[in-house]
C-alpha positions as CSV (number, residue, x, y, z in Angstrom):
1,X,0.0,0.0,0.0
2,X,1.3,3.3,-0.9
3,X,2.7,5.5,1.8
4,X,1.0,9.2,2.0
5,X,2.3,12.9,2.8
6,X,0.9,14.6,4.6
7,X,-1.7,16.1,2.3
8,X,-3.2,12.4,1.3
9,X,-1.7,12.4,-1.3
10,X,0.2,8.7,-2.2
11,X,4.3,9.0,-2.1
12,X,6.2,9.3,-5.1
13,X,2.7,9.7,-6.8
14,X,3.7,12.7,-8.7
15,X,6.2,10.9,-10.3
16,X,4.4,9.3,-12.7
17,X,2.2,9.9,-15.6
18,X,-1.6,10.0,-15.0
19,X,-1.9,7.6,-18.0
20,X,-0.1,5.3,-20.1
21,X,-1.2,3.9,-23.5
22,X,-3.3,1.2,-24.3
23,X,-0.7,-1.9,-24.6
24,X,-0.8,-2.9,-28.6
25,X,-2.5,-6.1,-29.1
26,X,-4.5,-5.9,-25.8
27,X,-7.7,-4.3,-24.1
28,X,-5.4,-2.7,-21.2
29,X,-4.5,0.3,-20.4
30,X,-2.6,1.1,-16.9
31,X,-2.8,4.2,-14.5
32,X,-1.9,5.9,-11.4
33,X,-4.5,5.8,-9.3
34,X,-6.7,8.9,-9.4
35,X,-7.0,10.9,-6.5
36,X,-10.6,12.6,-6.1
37,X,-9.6,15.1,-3.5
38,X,-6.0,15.7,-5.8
39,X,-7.0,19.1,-6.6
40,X,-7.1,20.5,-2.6
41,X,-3.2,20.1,-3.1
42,X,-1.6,20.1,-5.9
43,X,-1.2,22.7,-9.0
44,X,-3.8,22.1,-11.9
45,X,-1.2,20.3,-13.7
46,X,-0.2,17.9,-11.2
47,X,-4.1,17.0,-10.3
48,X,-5.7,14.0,-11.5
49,X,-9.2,12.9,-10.7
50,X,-11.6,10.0,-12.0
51,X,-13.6,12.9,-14.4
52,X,-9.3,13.5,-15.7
53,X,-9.1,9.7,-16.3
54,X,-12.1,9.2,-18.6
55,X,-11.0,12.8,-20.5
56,X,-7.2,11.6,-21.3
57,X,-8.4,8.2,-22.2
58,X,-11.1,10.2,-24.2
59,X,-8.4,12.1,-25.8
60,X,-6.6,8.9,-27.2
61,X,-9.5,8.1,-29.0
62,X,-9.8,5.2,-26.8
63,X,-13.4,4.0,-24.7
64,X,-13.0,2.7,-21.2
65,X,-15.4,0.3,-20.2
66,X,-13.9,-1.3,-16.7
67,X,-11.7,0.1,-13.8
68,X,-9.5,-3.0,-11.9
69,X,-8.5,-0.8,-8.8
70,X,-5.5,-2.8,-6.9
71,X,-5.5,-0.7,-4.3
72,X,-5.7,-1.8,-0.6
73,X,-7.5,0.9,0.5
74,X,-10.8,2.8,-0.6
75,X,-9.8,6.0,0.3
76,X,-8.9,7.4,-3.1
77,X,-12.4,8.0,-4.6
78,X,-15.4,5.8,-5.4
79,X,-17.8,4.5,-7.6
80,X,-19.9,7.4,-6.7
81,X,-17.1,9.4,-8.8
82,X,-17.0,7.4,-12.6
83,X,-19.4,8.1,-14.7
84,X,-22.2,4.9,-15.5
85,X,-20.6,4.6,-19.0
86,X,-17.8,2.8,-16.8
87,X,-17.9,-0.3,-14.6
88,X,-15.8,-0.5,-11.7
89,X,-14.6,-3.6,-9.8
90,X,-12.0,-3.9,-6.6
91,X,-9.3,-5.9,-6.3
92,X,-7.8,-5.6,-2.6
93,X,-4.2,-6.5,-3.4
94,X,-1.2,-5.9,-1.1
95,X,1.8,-4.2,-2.2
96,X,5.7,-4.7,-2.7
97,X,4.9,-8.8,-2.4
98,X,3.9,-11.0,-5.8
99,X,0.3,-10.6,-5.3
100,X,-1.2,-14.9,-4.4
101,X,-2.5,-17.4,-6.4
102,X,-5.9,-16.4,-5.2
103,X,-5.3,-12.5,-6.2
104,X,-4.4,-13.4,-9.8
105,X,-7.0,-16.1,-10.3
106,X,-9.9,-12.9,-9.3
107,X,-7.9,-10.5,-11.5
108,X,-8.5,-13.2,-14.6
109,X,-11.6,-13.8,-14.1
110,X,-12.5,-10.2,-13.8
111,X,-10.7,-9.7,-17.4
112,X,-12.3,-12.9,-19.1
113,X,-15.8,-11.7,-18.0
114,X,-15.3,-8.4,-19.5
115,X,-14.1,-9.5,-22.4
116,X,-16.7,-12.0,-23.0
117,X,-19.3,-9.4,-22.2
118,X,-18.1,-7.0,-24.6
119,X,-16.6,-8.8,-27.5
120,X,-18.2,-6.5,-30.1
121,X,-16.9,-3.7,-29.5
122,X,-13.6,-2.3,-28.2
123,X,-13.4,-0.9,-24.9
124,X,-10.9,-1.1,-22.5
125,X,-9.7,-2.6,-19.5
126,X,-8.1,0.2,-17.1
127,X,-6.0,-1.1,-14.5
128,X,-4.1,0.6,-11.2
129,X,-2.7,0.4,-8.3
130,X,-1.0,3.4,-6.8
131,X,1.3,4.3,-9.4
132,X,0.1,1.9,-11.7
133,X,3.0,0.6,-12.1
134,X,4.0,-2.7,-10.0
135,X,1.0,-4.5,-8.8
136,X,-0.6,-3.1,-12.2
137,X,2.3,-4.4,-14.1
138,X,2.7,-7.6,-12.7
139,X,-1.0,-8.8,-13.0
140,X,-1.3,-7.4,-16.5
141,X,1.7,-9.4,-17.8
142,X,0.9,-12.1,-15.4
143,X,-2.5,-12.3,-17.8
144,X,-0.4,-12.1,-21.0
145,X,2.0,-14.7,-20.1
146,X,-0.7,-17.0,-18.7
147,X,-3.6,-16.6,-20.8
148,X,-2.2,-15.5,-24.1
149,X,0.7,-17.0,-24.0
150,X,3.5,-14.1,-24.3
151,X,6.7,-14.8,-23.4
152,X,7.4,-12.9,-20.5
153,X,10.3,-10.4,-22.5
154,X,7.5,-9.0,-24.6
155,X,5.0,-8.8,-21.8
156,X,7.4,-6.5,-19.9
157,X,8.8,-4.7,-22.9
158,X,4.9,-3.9,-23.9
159,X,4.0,-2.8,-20.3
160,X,6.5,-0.8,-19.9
161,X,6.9,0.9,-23.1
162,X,2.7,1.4,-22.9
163,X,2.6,2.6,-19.6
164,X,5.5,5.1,-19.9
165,X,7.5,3.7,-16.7
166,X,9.2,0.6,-16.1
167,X,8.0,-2.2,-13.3
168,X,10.2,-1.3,-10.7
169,X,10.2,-4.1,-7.9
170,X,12.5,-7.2,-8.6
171,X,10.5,-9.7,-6.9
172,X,7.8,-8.9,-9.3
173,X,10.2,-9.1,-12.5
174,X,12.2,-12.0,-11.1
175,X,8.6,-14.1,-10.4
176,X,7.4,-12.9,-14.1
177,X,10.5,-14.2,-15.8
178,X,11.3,-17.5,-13.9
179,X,7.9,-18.2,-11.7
180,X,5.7,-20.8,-12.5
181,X,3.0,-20.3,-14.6
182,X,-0.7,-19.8,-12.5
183,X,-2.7,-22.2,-13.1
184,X,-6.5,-20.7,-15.3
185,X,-8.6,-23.3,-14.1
186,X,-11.8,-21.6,-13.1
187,X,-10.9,-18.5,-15.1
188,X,-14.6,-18.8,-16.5
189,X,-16.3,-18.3,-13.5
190,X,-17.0,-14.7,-13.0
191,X,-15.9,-14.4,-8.7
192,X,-17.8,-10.7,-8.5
193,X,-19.9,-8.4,-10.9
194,X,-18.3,-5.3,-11.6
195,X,-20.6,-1.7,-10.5
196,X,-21.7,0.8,-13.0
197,X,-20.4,4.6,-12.0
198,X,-23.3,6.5,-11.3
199,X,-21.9,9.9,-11.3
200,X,-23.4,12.7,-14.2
201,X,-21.6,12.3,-17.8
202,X,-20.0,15.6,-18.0
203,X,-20.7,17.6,-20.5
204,X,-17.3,19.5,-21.0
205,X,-14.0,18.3,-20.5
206,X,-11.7,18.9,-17.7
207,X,-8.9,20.7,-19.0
208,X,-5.3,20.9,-18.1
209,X,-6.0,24.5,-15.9
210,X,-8.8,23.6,-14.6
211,X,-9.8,21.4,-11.2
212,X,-11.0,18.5,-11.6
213,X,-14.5,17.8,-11.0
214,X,-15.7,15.7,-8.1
215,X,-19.8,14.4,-7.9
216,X,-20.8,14.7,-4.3
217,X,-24.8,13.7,-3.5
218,X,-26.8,16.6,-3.9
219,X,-28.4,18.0,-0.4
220,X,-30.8,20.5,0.8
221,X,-32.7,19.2,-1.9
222,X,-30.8,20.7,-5.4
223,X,-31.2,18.7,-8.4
224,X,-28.2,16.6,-9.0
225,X,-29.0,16.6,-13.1
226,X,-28.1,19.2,-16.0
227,X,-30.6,21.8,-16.3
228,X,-30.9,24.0,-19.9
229,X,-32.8,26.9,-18.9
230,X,-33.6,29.5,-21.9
231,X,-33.2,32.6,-19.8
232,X,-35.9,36.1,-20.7
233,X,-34.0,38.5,-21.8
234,X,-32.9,40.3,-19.1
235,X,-31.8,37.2,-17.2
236,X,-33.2,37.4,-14.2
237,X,-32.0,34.9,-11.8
238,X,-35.2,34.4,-9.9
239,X,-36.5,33.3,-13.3
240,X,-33.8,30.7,-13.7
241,X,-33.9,29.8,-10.2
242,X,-37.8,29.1,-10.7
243,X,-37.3,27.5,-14.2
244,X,-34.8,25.1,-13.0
245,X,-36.9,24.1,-9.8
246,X,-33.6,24.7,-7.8
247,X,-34.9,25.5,-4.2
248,X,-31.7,27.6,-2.5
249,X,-31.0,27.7,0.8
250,X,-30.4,32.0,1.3
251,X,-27.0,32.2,1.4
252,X,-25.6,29.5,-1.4
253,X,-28.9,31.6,-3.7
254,X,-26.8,35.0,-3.2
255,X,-24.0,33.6,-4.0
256,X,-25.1,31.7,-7.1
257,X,-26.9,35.3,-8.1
258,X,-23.7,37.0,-8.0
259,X,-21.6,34.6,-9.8
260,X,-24.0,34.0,-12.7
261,X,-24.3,38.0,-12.7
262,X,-20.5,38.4,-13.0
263,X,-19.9,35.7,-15.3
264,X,-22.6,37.3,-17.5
265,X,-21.0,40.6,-17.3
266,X,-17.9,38.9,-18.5
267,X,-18.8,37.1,-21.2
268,X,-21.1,40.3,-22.5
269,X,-17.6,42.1,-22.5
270,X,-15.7,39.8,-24.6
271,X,-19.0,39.7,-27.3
272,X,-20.7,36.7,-25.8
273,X,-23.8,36.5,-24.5
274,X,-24.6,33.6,-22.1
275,X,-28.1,31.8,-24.5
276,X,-28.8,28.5,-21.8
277,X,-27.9,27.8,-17.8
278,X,-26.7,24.3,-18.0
279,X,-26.1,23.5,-14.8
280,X,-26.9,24.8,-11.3
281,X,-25.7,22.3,-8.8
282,X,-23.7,22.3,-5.6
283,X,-22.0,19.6,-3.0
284,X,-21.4,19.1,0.4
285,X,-18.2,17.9,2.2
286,X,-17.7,18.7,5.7
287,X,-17.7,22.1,6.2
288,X,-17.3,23.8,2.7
289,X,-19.8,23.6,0.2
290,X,-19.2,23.8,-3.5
291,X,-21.1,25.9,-5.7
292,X,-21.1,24.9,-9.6
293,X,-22.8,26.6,-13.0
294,X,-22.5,26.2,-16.3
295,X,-23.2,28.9,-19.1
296,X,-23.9,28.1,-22.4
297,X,-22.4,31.0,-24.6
298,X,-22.8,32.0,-28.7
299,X,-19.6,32.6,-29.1
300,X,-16.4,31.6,-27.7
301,X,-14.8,33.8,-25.8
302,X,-11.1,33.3,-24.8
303,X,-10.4,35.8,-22.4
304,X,-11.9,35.0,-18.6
305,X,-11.7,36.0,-15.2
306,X,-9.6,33.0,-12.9
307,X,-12.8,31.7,-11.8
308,X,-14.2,30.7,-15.6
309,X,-12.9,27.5,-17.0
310,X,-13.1,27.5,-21.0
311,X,-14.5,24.0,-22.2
312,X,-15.6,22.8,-26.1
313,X,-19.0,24.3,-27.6
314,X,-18.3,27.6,-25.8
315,X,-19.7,27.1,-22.6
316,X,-18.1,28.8,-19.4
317,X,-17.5,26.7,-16.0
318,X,-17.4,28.5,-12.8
319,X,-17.0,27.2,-9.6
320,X,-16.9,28.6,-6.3
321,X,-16.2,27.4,-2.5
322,X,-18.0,29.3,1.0
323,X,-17.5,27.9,4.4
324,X,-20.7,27.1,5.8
């Protein structure tokens, strides 16, 4: 199990990548494992969150279609965070030891089900540990070697060149290239089904200067779905409050008035005028709440206050935090 600082945040983890490539020949793809609260303490380049993950796989023209997450904790984010186009299943191994019998024969099955479920189209098989690198490495080869039949030079050669990093522990290496093969009886047997995500698609990209978003359930009874509003003309916020059937506590309403105010004032003065209120939604997590909106603009401006995150189809993210 990955050491932390003291910020949560996993040793060495900045280290590496977010994401390496899908291995040639193969459904997998390995990465570090994404840290849902990453944003609180690191830079926007160094972030990386579950809505990152499906981007940057996104971006390689690639569709994930199942998580493996090695890790022996739960700490790092949840279900709750992928969106339902994913599935998700755990994997409780231990690290810096060759991962049992038992361990490999789950991670097998979990790979043969997917695959047999999905043999018409091409999605992936994301798999991570911490880093996404040893206990990632070793079980992906591990299925190469046993189940495909790759000598164990390629395997390695393919993981590491794919993933961008090499497998680092030499217990690992040494048990790939002279172990025993494990045994695939039972293989067929599914041991667990995997859970859909049930966090919102998003509906703009997280971008490399921007936080990364994190789905919390909705409280105080805000709609947790996307709401296009066609604002009257003057844009009065009551009107949008009452169109999106968004009851506000007081405080968070003032503060969503005055940041869909400013933002419209903004985009007016770089020639865009905000046409649809996509999203009005806001989370809970102890003592600060999270305020988000969307703005659907007609044109696409490209000069924004710090608070306005540019995404495709001109739309304008803002996001604000208040200590409640």
């Amino acid at each position: 199990m990955g050491k932390k600082n003291k910020n949560g945040i996993p040793e060495r983890w900045t280290d590496y990548t977010a994401v390496g490539k899908r291995i040639p020949g193969t459904r997998f793809i390995a990465f570090k494992v994404p840290l849902k609260k990453s944003f609180e303490h690191l830079t926007r380049s160094e972030a990386f969150g579950p809505s990152d993950l499906v981007h940057l796989v996104k971006k390689e023209k690639e569709d994930l279609g199942l998580i493996i997450d090695l890790t022996f904790t739960t700490r790092y984010y949840s279900v709750q965070d992928l969106p339902n186009s994913v599935l998700y299943l755990k994997i409780f191994t231990k690290g810096q030891e060759v991962p049992s019998n038992s361990t490999i024969l789950s991670f097998k099955k979990a790979v043969r089900h997917f695959l047999r479920e999905n043999q018409h189209n091409d999605k992936l098989i994301g798999v991570h540990c911490t880093h996404g690198l040893n206990r990632t490495g070793y079980l992906i080869c591990r299925y190469l070697i046993d189940v495909d039949g790759m000598k164990h030079t390629k395997a390695i050669q393919l993981f590491n060149s794919s993933r961008g990093h090499s497998i680092e522990r030499e217990n690992y290496l040494e048990d790939l290239r002279e172990g025993p093969q494990r045994s695939n009886k039972g293989m067929d047997k599914p041991e667990q089904d995997p859970v859909r995500g049930c966090a919102p698609e998003m509906l703009h990209p997280p971008h490399e200067h921007s936080n990364p978003t994190h789905h919390m359930p909705p409280v105080n009874a805000w709609a947790p779905h996307w709401h296009h509003v066609h604002p009257p003309q003057n844009f009065s916020i009551d009107s949008v409050f009452e169109q999106s059937y968004l009851h506000l506590p007081g405080l968070l309403r003032e503060v969503l008035s005055f940041l869909i105010l400013t933002t419209t004032r903004g985009l007016a003065s770089h020639g865009s005028d905000p046409t649809h209120l996509l999203l009005c939604r806001h989370h809970q997590e102890g003592g600060l709440r999270e305020v988000d909106f969307v703005l659907r603009t007609s044109g696409d401006p490209s000069l924004l206050s710090q608070e306005l995150f540019l995404s495709t189809g001109g739309e304008a993210h803002s996001r604000t935090r208040i200590q409640v």
